[in-house]
C-alpha positions in Angstrom: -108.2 -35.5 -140.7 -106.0 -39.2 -140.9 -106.4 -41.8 -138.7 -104.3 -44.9 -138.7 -104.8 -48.3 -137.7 -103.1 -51.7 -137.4 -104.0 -54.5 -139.5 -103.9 -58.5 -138.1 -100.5 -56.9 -137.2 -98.9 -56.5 -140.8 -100.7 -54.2 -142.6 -101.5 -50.0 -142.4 -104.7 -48.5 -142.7 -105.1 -45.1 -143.3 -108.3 -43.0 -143.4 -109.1 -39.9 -145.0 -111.9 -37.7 -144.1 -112.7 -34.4 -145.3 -115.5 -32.1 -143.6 -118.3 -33.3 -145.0 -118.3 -36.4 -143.5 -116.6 -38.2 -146.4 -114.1 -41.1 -145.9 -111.5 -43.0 -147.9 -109.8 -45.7 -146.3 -106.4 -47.3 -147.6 -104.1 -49.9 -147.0 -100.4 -49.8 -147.5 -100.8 -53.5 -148.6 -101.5 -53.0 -152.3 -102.4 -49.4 -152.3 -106.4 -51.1 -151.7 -109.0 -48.7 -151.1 -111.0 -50.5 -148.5 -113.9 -48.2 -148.6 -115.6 -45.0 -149.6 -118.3 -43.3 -147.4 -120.2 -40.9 -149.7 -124.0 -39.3 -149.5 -126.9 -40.1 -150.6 -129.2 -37.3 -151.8 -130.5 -37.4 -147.7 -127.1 -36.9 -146.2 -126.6 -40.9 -145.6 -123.0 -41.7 -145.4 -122.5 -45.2 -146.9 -119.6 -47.6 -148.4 -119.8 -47.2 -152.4 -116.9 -49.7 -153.3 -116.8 -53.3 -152.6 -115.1 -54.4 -150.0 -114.1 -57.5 -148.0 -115.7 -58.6 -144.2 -112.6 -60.2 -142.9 -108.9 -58.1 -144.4 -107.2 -61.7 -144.6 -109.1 -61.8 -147.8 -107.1 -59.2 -149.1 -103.9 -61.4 -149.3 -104.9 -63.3 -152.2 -107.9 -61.3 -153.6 -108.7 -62.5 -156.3 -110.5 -59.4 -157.6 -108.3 -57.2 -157.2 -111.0 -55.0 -155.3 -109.8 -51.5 -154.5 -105.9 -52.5 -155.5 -103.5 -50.3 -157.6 -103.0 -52.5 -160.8 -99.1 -52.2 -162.4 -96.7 -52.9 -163.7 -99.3 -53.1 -166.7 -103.0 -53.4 -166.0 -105.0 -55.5 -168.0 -104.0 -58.7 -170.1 -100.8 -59.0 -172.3 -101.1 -61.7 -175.3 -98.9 -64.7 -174.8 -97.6 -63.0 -171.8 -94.7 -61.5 -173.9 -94.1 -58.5 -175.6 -90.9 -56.7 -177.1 -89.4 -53.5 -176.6 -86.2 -51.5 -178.6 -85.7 -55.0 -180.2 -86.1 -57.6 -177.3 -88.8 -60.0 -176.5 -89.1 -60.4 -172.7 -91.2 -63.3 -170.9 -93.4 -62.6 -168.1 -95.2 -65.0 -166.0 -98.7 -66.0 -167.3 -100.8 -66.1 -164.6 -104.3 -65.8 -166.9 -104.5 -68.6 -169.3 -101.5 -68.0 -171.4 -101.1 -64.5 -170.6 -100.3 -62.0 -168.1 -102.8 -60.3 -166.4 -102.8 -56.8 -164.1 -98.5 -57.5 -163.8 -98.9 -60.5 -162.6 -99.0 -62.7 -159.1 -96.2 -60.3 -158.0 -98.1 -57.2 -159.4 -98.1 -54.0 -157.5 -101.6 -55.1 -155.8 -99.3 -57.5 -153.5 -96.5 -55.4 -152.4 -95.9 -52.7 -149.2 -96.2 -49.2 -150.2 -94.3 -46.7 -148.9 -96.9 -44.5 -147.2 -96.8 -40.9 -146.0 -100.0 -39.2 -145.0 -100.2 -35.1 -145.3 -102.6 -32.5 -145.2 -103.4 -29.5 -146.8 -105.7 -26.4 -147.4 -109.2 -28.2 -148.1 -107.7 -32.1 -148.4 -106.2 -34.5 -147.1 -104.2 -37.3 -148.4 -101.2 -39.9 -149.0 -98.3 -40.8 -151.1 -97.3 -44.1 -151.7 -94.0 -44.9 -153.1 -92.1 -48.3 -154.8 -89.4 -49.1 -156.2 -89.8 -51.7 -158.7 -86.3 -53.1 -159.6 -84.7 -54.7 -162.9 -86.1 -57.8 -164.3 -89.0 -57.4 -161.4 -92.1 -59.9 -162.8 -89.8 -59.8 -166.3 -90.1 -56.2 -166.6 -87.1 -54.3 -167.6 -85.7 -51.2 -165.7 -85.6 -49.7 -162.4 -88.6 -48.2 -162.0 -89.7 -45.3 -159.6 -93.6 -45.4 -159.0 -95.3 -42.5 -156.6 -99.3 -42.6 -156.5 -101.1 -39.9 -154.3 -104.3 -40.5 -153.3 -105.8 -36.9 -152.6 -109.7 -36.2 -150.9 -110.6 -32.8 -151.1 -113.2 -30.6 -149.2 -115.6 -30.4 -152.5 -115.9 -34.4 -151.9 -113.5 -35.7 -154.7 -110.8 -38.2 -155.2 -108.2 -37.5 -157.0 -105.6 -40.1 -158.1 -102.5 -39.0 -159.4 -99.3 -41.1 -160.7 -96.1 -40.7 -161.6 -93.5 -42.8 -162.3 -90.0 -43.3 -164.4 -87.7 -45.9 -165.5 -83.9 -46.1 -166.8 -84.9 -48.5 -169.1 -87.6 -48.3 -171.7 -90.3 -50.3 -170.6 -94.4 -50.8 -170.7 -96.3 -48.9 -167.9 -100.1 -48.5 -167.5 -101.4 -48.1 -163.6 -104.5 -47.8 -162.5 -107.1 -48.6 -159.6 -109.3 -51.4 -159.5 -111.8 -50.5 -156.8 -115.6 -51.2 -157.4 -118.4 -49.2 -157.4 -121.3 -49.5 -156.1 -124.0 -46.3 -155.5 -126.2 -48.0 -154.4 -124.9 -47.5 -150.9 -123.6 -50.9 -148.7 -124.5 -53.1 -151.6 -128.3 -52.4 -151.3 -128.7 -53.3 -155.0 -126.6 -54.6 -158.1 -125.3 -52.2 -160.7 -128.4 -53.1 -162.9 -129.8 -49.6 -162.4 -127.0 -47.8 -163.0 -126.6 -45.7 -165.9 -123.4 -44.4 -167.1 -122.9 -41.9 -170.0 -118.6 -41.6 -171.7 -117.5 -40.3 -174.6 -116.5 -43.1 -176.7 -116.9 -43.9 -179.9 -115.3 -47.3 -180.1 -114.1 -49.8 -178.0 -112.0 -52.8 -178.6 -113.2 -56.4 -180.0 -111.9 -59.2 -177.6 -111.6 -63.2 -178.1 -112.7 -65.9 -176.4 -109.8 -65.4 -173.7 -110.6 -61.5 -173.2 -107.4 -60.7 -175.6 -107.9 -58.2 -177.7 -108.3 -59.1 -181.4 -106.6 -55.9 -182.9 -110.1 -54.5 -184.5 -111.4 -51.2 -183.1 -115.7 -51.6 -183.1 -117.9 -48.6 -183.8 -119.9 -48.5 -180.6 -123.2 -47.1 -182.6 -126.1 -49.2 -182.5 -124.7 -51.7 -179.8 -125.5 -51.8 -176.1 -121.8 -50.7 -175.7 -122.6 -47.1 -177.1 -123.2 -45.1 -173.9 -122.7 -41.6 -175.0 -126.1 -40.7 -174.7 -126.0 -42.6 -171.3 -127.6 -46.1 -170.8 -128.2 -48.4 -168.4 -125.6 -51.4 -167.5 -128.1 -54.4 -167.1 -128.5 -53.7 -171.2 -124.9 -55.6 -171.5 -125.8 -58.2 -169.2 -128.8 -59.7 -171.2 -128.1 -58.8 -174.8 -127.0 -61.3 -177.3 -124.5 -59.5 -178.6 -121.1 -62.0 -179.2 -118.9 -59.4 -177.1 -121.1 -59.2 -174.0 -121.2 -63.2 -174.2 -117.6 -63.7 -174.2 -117.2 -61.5 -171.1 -119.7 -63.7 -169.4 -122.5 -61.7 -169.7 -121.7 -57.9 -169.5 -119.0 -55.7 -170.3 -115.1 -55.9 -169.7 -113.9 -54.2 -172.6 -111.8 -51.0 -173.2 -113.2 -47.7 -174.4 -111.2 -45.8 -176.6 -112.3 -41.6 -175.6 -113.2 -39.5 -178.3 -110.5 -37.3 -179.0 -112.7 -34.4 -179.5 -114.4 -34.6 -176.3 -113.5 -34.5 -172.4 -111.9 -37.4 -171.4 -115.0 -38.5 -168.7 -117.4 -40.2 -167.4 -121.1 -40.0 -165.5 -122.2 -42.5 -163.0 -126.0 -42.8 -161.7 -127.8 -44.1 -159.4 -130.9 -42.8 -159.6 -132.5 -44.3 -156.2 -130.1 -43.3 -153.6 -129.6 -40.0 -155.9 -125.8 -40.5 -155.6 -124.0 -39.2 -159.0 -120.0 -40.0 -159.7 -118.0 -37.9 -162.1 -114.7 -39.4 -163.4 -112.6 -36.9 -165.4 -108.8 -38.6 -166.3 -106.6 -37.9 -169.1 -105.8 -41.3 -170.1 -107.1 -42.1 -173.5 -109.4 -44.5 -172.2 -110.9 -46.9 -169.9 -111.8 -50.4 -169.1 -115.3 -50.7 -168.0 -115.7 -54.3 -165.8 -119.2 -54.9 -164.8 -118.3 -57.6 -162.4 -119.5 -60.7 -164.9 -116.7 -63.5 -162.8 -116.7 -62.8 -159.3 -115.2 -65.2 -157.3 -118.2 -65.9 -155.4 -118.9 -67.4 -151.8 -116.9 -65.2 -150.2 -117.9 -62.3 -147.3 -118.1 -58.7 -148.1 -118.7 -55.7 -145.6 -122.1 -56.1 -146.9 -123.1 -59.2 -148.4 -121.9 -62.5 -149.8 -120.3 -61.3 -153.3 -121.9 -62.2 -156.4 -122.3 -61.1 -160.2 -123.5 -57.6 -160.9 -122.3 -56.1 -157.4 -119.7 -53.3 -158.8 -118.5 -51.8 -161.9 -114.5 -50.7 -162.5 -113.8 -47.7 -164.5 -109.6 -48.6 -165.0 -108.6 -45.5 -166.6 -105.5 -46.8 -168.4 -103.5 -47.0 -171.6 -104.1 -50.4 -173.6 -101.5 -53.4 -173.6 -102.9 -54.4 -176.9 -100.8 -51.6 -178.4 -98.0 -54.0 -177.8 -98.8 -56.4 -180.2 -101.2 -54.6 -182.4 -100.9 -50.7 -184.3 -103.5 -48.0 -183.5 -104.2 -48.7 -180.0 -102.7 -46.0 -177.3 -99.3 -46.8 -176.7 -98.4 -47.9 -172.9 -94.5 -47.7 -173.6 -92.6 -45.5 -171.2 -88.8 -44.8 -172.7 -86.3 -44.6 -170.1 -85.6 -41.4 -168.3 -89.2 -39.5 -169.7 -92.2 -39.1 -166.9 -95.4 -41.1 -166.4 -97.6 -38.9 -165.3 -101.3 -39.3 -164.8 -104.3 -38.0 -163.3 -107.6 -39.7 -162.7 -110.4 -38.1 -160.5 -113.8 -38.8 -158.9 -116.5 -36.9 -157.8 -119.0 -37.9 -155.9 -122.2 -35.4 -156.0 -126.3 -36.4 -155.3 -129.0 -35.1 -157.3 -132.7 -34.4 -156.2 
């Protein structure tokens, strides 16, 4: 089932629910997953992303919580880069660089929505056209994410997207996540397990450094799964300059499955996040903008976790990271899902 609503007269939200009981909720504004209603291992439905009271919020947002992230996700050095033999200036709204595409970055635009349902899910597309020189990119680009929630109580995102010209491209989604349930706890408790071997060494303004670090024997090896408050209070240089935790991205082992395990061992909730991108960055929620009203709380440090399956901007100034340039006329095609599961 879809319902639709109004919002403050400007804005589409659409929610998904599936037979279980589960619910994702979207708005056309930004793509922004406003919530997701998942069980506890008692059959509780409750929110399991961050989200704001009062949707005005959601014009600025500062946090980009729930929003689809493009052109590029994540930070680009000097808020330049060059491509086929150009250099092309982009607006630096992060210091001196350019972060998640920008102030006019697909988490501020109107999507193109169109709901549908199938056998055993339900779902939307949302479509963009990006044009020519859009935020400094180059080419016309043609973006379709589908936002899919199926029967068996996953999520699956999917994009797709091509350009005339050759340009860089990385989407992803930016929600949250909390399993605690309405923001009962912070994420201190939750363990995660990936398969990653390294992960990539930032500076003091979160740009990468071009170094790849071997994740053994630091708090950022989690593929025998650890806990996230380890990153928060160890004095490890890379969790400092993050502000006390982790916003770093995770290169996959090559020779494993491209995913993820999320626990939460008191509400029994369990999140399983398979992708094929070649990695992720994991933000622990270190710089909240803080003060301001959630569904369930005032926000604060600690209070969600992103998993942004993506490619890696660095690879535009720096060799051996995975590349994030899409030439004109090939396909961008990507698939990230989540599955939401309690154990006993």
């Amino acid at each position: 089932m879809i319902e639709t609503r109004d919002i403050a007269g400007k804005w589409q939200e659409f929610t998904l629910k599936n037979r279980h009981g589960m619910e994702v909720s979207v708005l056309d504004y930004g793509g922004i997953i406003t919530k997701v209603l998942a069980p506890d291992r008692d059959g509780l439905l409750e929110n399991v992303v961050i989200s704001y009271q009062d949707y005005e919020d959601y014009t600025e947002n500062p946090n980009y919580f729930g929003a689809l992230i493009g052109r590029v996700a994540g930070r680009i050095q000097g808020a330049s880069f060059g491509v086929d033999g150009k250099t092309y200036a982009l607006e630096a709204n992060d210091g001196e660089n350019q972060l998640h595409g920008g102030s006019g970055g697909f988490h501020q635009i109107i999507w193109d929505v169109e709901p549908f349902e199938t056998d055993g899910a339900v779902g939307l597309k949302l479509r963009h056209q990006s044009a020519d020189g859009d935020s400094g990119y180059p080419g016309n680009v043609a973006i379709e994410v589908t936002y899919t929630l199926t029967d068996t109580n996953q999520l699956i995102l999917d994009y797709a997207a091509k350009s005339d010209k050759t340009t860089p491209l990385t989407l992803t989604n930016h929600s949250y996540f909390n399993l605690s349930g309405d923001l009962k706890n912070t994420i201190h408790q939750h363990e995660v397990r990936m398969n990653s071997n390294y992960f990539v060494e930032l500076n003091s303004e979160l740009i990468p450094t071009g170094r790849l670090l071997n994740a053994g024997g630091t708090v950022f090896d989690f593929r025998e799964g650890r806990f996230l408050k380890d990153g928060f209070t160890d004095d490890f240089i890379q969790n400092r300059l993050a502000g006390n935790g982790y916003d770093h991205y995770f290169v996959f082992d090559s020779e494993q499955e491209n995913t993820i395990v999320v626990r939460d061992r008191d509400s029994g909730r369990r999140m399983d996040i398979a992708t094929d991108q070649p990695g992720v960055v994991m933000y622990t929620s270190n710089g909240l903008v803080t003060d301001q009203k959630l569904r369930n709380g005032m926000s604060r440090n600690y209070l969600g976790v992103c998993f942004e399956t993506q490619g890696s901007p660095a690879s535009l100034h720096h060799e051996g990271f995975p590349n994030i340039v899409l030439k004109a006329g090939e396909l961008y095609k990507k698939q990230t899902t989540f599955s939401f599961s309690v154990e006993k």
